[in-house]
N, C-alpha and C positions, 0 to 999 in steps of 0.2 A: 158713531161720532158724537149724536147728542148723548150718551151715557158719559163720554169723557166730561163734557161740559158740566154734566153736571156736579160728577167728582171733583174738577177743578175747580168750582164755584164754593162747593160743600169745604171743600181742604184749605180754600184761602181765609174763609170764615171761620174753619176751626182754629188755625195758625195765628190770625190776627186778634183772636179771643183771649188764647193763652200767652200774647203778649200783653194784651192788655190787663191780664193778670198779674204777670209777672212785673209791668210797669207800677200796678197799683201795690203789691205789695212791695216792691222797693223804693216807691215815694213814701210809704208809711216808715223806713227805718230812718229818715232825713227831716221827715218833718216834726216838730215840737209835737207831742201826745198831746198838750191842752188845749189846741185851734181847733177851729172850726174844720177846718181843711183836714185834720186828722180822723176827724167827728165821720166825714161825710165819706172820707176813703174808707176806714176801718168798718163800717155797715156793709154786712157780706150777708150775701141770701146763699144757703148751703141744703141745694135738694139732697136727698139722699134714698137709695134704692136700695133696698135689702134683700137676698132671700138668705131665711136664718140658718136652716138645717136640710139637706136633699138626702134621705140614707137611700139608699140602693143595695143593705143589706152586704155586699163585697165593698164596698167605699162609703164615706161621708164624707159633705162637701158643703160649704156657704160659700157667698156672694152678696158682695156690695159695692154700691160707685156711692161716690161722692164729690159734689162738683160746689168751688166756690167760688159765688160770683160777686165781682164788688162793682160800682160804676165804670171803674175804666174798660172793665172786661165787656161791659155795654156799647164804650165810644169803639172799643176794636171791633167787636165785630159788628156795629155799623160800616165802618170804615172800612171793615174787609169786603162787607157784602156792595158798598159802592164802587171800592175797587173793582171785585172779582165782577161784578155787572158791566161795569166801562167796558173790561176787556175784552168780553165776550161778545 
């Protein structure tokens, strides 16, 4: 039972991340490119995780994620993690 808690804790903070993604890059196509407010949405931190080349001789294979994060995707998953903690 605490395993589920914690998937459903983990999955509300992923969920409300990637809306706050998706909030922030859709307030960037509304708002004027010369404010301040575009300044401060369009500033994305973009970790990025590679492996370049795995041969195994019968296949080759790479791998990469890449995650961008801009402020809003901050305020979501606060806001997922205070949700997801209320209701638990």
């Amino acid at each position: 039972m605490k395993k589920m808690k914690v998937i459903y804790i983990l999955l509300i903070i992923f969920i409300c991340g990637l809306i706050g993604t998706a909030a922030g890059e859709l307030a960037l196509q509304f708002i004027p490119p010369d404010s301040y407010f575009h300044f401060f949405l369009s500033s994305v931190i973009s970790p990025f995780w590679e492996i370049k080349k795995i041969d195994l001789i019968v296949m080759k294979f790479g791998f990469n994620i890449q995650f961008n994060i801009n402020p809003l995707t901050l305020v979501g998953i606060i806001l997922g993690s205070i949700f997801s903690l209320r209701k638990v």
